[in-house]
N, C-alpha and C positions, 0 to 999 in steps of 0.2 A: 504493500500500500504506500509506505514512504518513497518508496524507488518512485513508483509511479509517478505521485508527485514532484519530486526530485525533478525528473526527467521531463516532466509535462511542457516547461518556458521553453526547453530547446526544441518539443517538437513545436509547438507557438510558432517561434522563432523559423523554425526551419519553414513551417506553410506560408508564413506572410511572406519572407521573402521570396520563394517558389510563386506565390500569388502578383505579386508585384511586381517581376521577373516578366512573367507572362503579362500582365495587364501594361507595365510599361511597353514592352516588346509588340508587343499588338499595333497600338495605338501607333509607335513611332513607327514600324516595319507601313503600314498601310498612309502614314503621313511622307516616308522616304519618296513611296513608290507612287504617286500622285502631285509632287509636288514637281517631279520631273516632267509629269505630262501635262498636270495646270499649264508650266509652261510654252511648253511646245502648241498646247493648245490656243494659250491668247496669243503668242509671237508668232508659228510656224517657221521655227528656226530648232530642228536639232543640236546645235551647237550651245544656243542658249539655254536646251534644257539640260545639259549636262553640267552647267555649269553650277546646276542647285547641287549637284555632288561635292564640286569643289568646296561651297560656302561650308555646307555638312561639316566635313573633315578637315577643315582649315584648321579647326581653333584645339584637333589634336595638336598642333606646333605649342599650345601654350598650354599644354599638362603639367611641366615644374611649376609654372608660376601660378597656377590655380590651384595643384597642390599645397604651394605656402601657406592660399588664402583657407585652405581645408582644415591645416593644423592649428591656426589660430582660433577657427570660432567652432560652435559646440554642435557633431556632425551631423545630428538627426536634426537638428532646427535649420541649416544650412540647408541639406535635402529637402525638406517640406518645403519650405520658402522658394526654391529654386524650381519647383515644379511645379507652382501655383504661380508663381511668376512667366513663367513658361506658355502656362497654360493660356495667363492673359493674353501674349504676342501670338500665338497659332493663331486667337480666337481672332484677333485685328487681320485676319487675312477672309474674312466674311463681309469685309470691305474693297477685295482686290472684284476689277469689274473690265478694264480695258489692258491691252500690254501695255501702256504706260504705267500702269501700275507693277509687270515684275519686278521692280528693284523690292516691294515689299515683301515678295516670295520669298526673292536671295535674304534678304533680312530676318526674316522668321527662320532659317535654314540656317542660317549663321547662330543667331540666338540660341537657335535647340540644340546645333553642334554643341555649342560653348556647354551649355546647359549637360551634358551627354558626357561629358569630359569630366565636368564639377562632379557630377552626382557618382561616376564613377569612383573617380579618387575618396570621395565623401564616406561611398559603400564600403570602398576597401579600407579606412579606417572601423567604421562601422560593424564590421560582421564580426572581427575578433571581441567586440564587447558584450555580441547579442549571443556565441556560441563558443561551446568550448572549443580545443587547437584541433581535437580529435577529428570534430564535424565541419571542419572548415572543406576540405577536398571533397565530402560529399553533395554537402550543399550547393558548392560553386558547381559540382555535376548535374545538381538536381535543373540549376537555377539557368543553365546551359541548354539541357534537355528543352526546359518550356523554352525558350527565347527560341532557340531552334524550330519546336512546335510549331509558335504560333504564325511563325516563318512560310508553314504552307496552307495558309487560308488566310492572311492579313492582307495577302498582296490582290488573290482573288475578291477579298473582300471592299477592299479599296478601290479596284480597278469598279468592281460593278455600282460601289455609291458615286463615283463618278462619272459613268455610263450615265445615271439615274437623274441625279443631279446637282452634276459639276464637283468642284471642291471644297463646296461649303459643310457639304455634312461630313467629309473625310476630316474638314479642320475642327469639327464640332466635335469628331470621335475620339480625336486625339486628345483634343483640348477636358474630354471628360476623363480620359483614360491617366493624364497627368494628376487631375484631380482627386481621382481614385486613390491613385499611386500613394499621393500625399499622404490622405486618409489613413491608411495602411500601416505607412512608417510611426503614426504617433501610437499605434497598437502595440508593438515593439516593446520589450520587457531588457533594458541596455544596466548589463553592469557599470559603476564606475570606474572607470581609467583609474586603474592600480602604478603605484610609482616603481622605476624601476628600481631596483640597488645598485648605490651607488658605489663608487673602487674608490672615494678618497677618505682618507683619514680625517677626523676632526683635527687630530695634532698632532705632528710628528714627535715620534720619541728615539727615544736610544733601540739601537740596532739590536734585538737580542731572540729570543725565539716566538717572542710573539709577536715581534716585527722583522721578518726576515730584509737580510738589505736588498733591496731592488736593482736588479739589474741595468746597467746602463742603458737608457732606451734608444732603438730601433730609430731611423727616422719614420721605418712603418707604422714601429708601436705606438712611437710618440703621436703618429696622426691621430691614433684609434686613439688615447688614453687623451688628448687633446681636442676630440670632435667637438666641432659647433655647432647647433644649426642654425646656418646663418649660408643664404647665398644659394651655391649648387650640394648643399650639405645632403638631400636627399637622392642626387643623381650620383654623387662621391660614393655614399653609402651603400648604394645599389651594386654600384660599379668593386666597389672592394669587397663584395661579400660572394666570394665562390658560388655559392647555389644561388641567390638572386641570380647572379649576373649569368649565370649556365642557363637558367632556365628561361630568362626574358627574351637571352639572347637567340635560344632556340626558338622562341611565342616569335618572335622579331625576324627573325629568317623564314618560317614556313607561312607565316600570316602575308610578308613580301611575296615569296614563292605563285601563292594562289592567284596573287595580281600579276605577276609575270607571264602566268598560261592560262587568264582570259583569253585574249586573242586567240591561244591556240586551239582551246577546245571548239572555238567557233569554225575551226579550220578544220579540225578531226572533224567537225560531225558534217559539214558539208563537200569534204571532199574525199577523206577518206571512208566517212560512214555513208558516205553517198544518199543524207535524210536532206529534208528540210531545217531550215535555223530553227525551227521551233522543235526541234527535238532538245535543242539545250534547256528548256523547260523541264523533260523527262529526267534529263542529270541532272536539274538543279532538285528535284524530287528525290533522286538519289543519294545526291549527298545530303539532302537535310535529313532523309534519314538516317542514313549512320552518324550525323549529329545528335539525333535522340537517343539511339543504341550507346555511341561513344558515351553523352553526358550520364546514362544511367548507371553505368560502368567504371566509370573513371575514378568514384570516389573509394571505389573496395581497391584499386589497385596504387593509390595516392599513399603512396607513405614517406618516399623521397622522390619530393619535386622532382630532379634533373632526369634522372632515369623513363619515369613517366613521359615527360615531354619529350627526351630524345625518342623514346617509340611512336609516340604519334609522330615526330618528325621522320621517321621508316615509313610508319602505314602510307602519311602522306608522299611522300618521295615512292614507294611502292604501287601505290594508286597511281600519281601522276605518271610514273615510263609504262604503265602498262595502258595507257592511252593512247598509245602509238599502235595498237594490236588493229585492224582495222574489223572489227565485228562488234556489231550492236549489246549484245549482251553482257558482254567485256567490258565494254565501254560505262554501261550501266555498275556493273560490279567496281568497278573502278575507283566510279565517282560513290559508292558506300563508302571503300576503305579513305577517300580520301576526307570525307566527313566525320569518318572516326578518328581520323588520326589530326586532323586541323583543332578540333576542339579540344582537345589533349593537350597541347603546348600549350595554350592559352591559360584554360584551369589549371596547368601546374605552374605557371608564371606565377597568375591571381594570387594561388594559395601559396607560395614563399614568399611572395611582399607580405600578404598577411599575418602571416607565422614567425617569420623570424622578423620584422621591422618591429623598434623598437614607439611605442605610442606617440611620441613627440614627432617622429619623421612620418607615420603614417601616409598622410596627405601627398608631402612633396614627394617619398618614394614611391607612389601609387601612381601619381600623374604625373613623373619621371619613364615610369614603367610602360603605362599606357602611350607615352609619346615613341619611345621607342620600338612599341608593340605594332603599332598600328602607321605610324609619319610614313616609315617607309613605304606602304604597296602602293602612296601615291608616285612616286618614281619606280616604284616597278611596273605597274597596269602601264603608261606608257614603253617603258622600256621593251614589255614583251612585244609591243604592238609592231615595234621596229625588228625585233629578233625575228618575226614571221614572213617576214619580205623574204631573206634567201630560203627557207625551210622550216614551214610551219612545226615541223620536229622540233626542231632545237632549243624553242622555251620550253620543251618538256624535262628535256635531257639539261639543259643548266640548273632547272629546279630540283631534278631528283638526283644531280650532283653537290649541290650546292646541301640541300636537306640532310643527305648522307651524311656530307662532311662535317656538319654543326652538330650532328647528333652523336658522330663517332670524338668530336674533340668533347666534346660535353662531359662522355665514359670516361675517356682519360683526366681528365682534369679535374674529376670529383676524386677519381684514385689516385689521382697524385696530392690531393690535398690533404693536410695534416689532420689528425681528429681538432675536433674545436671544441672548447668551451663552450657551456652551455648557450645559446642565443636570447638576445636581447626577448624574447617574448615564451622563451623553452620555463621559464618561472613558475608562467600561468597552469603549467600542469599541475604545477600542489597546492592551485588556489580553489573552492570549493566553483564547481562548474555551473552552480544555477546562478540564474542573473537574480540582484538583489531589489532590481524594480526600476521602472524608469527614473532616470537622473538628469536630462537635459531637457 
């Protein structure tokens, strides 16, 4: 009976954000996919509807600097506020009537970029206060799984209130669906930010065996025993911590990857699969399914980040050269593996900023991470685009070499590294695992 209770806030914890997961992802997957064609529909210029892509993914570039603004204020009132805020700009697009009015599309797409950025780095401070360390890799699977989901009926659903009538009700849906969100988060049951321990002395004494003398410091050590946060202290941090840096780097290489062979697969399916383009539909159905297989999966096998993510960086590298097979069914199998293994780098990135970042860098190391996660596949989706002029092959084959190679340094590099001391957040495991009630 006590267990039960015990345990009850984390599964709480675990549905709402499963629920929010989904209800955010809805909302914004069918406002993505409608705001590119509002455009093209008042302009009649493809060029200009691409460009709501661009605004979207812009204000990934300012993940450290939004991450600073994460650590200073208190993170569940930042998220509420930010998506009611949010909500109000969607809804001001119930005023767009002529193409002189798309600068307000790009506007609102910028805004919710921005917005998508915050909330992210916001979350990843977030989940370690609402869950124990244990259920962090599962949830971010679970939380994976729906986004994924809602991935194949938000776009159908978008496309057809559009059909119906325009994008007023797509911006109404969104604009509820942030609302929602909001809601949600103040349900949430947030232990309080525990301090870490600190390594200094109140006062130095005489050298004797309860003060051993310290060794001369490292200019490494010195950094680590000298950290500030101040500046690029969260991207520093990232960047010096073995597993962070293995696994982001891995999320950061196959996430580019996937943008590299766009172009291609458009090429496979119309000249080697000999279909029509809208068979890329059929794979894009593919891969989101082994995005929900991957996500429901991924938290039993989450126990050391880098390992995890260099296998999905295999499945996907595996997936991608085996796109080159020219038969349909291959091709469909393909794009499964390659949806199991895409989501897998990502959630073991997620879950080691979460786990080992110490509370104070949460923010900046979270939307340090995200900027590195994600900045890149906007120079890679062009780049491929240029790789497929002499052989539409060959952004396959530089992705599942490239994939290979980050996942094989990845192995080596955690076995060549020293056992460590316990991590900045390894504490929390002999802290009592229920949340002790809302604090912010």
């Amino acid at each position: 009976m006590g267990i039960g209770r015990a345990r009850s806030p984390e599964k709480r914890n675990t549905l709402l954000f499963v629920g929010i997961s989904s209800i955010s992802g809805f909302g914004g997957t069918a406002l993505n996919v409608v705001a590119g064609v509002w455009v093209l529909d008042l302009s009649g210029s493809s060029s200009l509807a691409a460009l709501t892509g661009l605004f979207l993914f812009a204000p990934t570039l300012l993940g450290p600097a939004l991450g600073a603004l994460v650590d200073k204020l208190p993170g569940r009132r930042l998220i509420v506020w930010t998506h009611l805020l949010t909500a109000m700009a969607v809804l001001s697009l119930l005023g767009v009537r002529t193409d002189a009015q798309v600068w307000l599309v790009y506007a609102v797409m910028l805004g919710y970029g921005t917005s998508v950025v915050l909330v992210d780095a916001a979350e990843n401070a977030l989940l370690p206060a609402a869950l124990p360390p244990g259920a962090l890799g599962a949830v971010n699977g679970l939380r994976t799984s729906a986004q994924e989901g809602v991935k194949l009926v938000a776009p159908l659903i978008g496309a057809g209130l559009f059909a119906w009538q325009g994008g007023y009700p797509v911006a109404a849906l969104a604009a509820g669906a942030l609302t929602l969100a909001a809601g949600l988060y103040t349900l949430l049951r947030i232990r309080p930010r525990l301090p870490l321990p600190t390594q200094r002395t109140a006062e130095p004494g005489p050298v004797g065996p309860d003060r051993p003398a310290e060794p001369e410091p490292t200019r490494r050590g010195a950094r680590r025993r000298g950290w500030r946060p101040r500046g690029p202290a969260g991207l520093a941090f990232l960047l010096g911590h073995p597993e962070l840096r293995g696994s982001v780097l891995i999320g950061s290489v196959t996430i580019a990857m996937s943008g590299l062979t766009t172009a291609a697969v458009y090429a496979v399916v119309t000249e080697d699969l000999d279909q029509p383009a809208a068979f890329v539909g059929v794979l894009s159905s593919g891969q989101g399914a082994g995005s929900l297989l991957g996500g429901l999966i991924v938290g039993r096998l989450l126990r050391i980040s880098v390992p995890v993510g260099a296998l999905g960086a295999v499945l996907f590298a595996l997936g991608t050269l085996g796109r080159v097979i020219p038969w349909s069914p291959a091709a469909v199998a393909c794009s499964v593996m390659v949806g199991i293994g895409l989501p897998w780098t990502l959630v073991a990135a997620v879950t080691a900023v979460q786990s080992r970042t110490p509370d104070t860098l949460l923010g900046r190391v979270s939307g340090s991470a995200n900027t590195l996660l994600f900045a890149p596949v906007a120079i890679a989706t062009p780049a491929g685009a240029v790789l497929v002029l002499p052989d539409h092959h060959l952004p396959l084959l530089v992705a599942a070499v490239l994939c290979l190679g980050i996942a094989l340094l990845a192995f080596r590099s955690t076995r060549r590294a020293p056992a460590r001391a316990p991590g900045p957040r390894d504490y929390r495991t002999r802290q009592p695992s229920r949340p002790t009630g809302p604090v912010q």
